[in-house]
N, C-alpha and C positions, 0 to 999 in steps of 0.2 A: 804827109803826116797822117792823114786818113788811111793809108792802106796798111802805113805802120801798126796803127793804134787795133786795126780790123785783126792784123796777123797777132797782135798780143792778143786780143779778147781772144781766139779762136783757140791760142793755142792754153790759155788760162781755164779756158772748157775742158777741151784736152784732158789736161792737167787732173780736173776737178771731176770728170768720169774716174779715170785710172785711179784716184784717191777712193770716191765710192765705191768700185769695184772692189780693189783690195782692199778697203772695211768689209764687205759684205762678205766677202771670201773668208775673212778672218775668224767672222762671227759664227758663221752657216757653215763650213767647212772644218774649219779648225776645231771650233765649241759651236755642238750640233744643239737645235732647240734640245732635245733631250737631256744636253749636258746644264743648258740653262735651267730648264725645270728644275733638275737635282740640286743644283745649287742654288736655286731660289726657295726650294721645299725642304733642302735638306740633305744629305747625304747616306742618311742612317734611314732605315726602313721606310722607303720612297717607296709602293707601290706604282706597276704598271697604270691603274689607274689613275691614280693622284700627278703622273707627269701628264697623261694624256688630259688630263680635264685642265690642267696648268696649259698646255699648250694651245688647246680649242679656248681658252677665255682669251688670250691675248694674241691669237690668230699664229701660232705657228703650229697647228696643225695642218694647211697647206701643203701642196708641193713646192719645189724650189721656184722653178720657172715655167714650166708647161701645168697647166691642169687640164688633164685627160676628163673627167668628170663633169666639164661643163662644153658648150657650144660658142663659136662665136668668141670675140676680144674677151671675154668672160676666162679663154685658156690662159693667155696674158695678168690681168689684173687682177684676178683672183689666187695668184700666189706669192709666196714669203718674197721675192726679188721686187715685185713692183709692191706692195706693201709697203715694205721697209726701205726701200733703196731706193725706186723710181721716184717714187712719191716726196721724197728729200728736196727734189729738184723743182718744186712748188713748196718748197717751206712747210710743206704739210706732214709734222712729227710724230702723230699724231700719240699717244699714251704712252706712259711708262710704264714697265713692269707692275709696278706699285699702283696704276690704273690712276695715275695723274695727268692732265693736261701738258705735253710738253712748252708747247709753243706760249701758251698760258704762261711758265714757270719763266722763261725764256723774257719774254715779253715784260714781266715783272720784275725780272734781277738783272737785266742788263743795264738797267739803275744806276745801283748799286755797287757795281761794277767801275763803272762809269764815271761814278764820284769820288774815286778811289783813284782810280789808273788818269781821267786824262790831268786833273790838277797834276798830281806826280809830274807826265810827262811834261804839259806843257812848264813848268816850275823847273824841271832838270835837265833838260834839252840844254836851254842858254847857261845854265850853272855847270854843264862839262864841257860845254864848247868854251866856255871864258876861260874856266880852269887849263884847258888843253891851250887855247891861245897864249895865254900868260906864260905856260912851260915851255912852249914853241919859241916864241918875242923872247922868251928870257933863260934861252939854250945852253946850257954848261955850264950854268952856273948854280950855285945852292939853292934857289929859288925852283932848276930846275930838277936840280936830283935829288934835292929830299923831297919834291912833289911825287917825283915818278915810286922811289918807295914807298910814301904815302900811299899811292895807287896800289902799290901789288900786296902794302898790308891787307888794303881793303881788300882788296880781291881774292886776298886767303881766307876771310873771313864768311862763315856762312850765313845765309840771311836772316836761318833761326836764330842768331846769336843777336843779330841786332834788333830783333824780335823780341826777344826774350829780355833784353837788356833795355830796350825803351819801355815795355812793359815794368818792370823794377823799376826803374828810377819815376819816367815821367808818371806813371799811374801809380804801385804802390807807396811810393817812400816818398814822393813830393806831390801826390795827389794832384794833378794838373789836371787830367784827364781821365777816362775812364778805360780800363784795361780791354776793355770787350765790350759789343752789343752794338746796335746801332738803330739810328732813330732816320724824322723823314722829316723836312724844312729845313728851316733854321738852325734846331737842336743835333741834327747829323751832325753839324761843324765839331762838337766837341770827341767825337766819337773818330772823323776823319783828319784829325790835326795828326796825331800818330803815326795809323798805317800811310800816309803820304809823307809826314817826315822821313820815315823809316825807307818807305819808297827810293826816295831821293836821295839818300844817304847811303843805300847797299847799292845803288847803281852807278855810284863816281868813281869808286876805282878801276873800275872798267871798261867805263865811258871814255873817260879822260885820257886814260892810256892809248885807246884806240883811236882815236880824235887826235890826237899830239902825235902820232904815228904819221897820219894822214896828213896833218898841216907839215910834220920835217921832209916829208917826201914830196911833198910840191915846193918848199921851199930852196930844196936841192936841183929844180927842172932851168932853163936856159931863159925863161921868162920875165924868173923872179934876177937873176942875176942883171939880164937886162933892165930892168925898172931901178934896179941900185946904181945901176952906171949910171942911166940917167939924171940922175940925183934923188930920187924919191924919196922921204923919209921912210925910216922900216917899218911904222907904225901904219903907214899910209901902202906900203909893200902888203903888212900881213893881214891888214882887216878891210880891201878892199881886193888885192888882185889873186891872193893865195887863199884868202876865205869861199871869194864866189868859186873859183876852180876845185875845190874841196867838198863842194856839194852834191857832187855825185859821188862818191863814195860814202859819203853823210846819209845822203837819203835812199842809199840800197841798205843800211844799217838800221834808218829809222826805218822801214815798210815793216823789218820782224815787231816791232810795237804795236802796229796797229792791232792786230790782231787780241792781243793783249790788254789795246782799250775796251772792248768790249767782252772779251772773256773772264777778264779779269785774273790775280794773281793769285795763283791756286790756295799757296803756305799762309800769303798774307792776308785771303780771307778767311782761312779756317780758324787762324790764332787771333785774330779778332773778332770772330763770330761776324762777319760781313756778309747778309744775305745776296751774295753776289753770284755772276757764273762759276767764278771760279770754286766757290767753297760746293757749289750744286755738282760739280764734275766731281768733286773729292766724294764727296754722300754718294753718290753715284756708282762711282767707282770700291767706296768699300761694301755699298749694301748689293753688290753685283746685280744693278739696273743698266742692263748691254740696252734697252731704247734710249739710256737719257744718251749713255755713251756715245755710240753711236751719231747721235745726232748732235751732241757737240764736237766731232770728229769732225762732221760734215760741215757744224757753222764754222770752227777753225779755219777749215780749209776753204771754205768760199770769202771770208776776211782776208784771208794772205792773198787770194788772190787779187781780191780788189784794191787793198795795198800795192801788187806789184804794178796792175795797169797807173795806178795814181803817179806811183812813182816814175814810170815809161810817161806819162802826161809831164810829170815836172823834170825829167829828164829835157824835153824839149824848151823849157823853159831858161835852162841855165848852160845847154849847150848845142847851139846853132846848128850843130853836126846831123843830130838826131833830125832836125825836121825834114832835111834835106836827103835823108837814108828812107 
């Protein structure tokens, strides 16, 4: 199990190089600092000097990766690759464009984030595994097929709509709640009853569908049919021998969340004014700040990773086979 877990972390590194590379390439190559300047200053009558003095304040005047002008590790760490990129790999984000503290920003909305995403999850996890069970336990019949339509309405439906439409009801027209903003203690609660209902709510047709897929597919294997010969009740067949067997495919579906607990959900913090990661990548992203970008590229990507090892961890957990590979 140890050499397993060694050959995931190593190859989760791997991974998590090729991902910084290919951002730094996209950045530095594709859209050159100079392309950044213009678009941070402007478009329209951008002097030579005005990109070059934009570039020296926030250190892409550098070379890419060698600097010839100094002596010593100084050729190294004195240019744009180990700045921007190496440096990632100690957490260290160090400004944004805008000359804000990354890790600062980070460090403060991942909160926020956080009081958002995991209520949600942990509240919706058991609410589309019951749903899918129920559809499973109660196959062919109306309970199960106007679930499953139920599901693929949902699933036409876009998130802004149920956005938009808990916002109307719960906040304008029945005053429950407050449409936008958000606060810190006790009083957040009124502010996250919403975007978590709302949470919950645009992920079941999806959820459910997928989950109910995965439980008719094990309920169909040689196992489940032997546990009926024996006389098992089916209740006692679907939430004890086709539940625990369903878990791996469960928990390669839950790891894309994690990531998401701490990021937070892009849509559903910008429309509630949620100072979270997610609505900070959106600011980000319109006010063309390529440092915040960037370095939420880079925390995405070291979250999914550690998602996938958890998962490889609890993979061992529910099936024997793994410890012994």
């Amino acid at each position: 199990m140890g050499a397993y877990l060694f050959r995931r972390i190593l190859y989760g590194i791997l991974v998590l190089v090729g991902v910084n590379m290919i951002t730094f390439g996209l950045f530095f190559f594709v859209n050159s600092p100079d392309d950044m300047a213009r678009a941070q200053l402007g478009l329209k009558r951008v002097t030579p000097a005005a990109v070059e003095k934009w570039k020296v304040e926030r250190g892409y005047d550098k070379p890419l990766f060698v600097n010839n002008a100094v002596q010593g590790f100084a050729k190294v760490n004195e240019t744009i690759f180990y700045e921007k990129s190496i440096k990632l790999f100690a957490f260290e984000f160090g400004e944004s464009d805008q000359g804000r503290n990354i890790g600062f920003d980070i460090a403060n909305r991942m909160w926020p984030s956080l009081a958002v995403q995991l209520p949600a999850f942990m509240i919706g996890l058991p609410i589309y595994l019951s749903f899918a069970l129920l559809m499973a336990f109660l196959r062919s019949t109306y309970v199960d097929i106007w679930g499953v339509l139920l599901c693929v309405l949902m699933m036409s439906i876009s998130v802004m709509f149920y956005i938009i439409a808990g916002q109307y009801f719960f906040g304008k027209l029945w005053n429950l709640v407050p449409i936008s903003g958000y606060d810190t203690g006790f009083d957040a609660i009124k502010f996250l009853a919403l975007p978590i209902l709302i949470s919950v709510i645009s992920g079941l047709g999806s959820n459910a569908r997928w989950y109910r897929t995965i439980f008719l597919e094990e309920m169909s294997k040689d196992y489940v049919r032997t546990a009926r010969a024996k006389g098992l009740p089916e209740h006692k067949v679907l939430f004890v021998h086709v539940l625990k067997n369903a878990l791996i495919p469960i928990l390669t579906g839950v790891v894309a969340l994690i990531p998401m607990l701490f990021m937070g959900a892009l849509i559903t913090e910008s429309f509630f004014g949620i100072p979270g990661l997610g609505s900070y990548t959106i600011d980000a992203i319109t006010q063309q700040d390529f440092a915040i970008v960037r370095a939420m590229v880079f925390l995405g990507s070291v979250l999914y990773i550690i998602g996938l090892i958890l998962t490889d961890i609890s993979y061992t957990l529910v099936d024997p086979r793994v410890r012994l590979s």
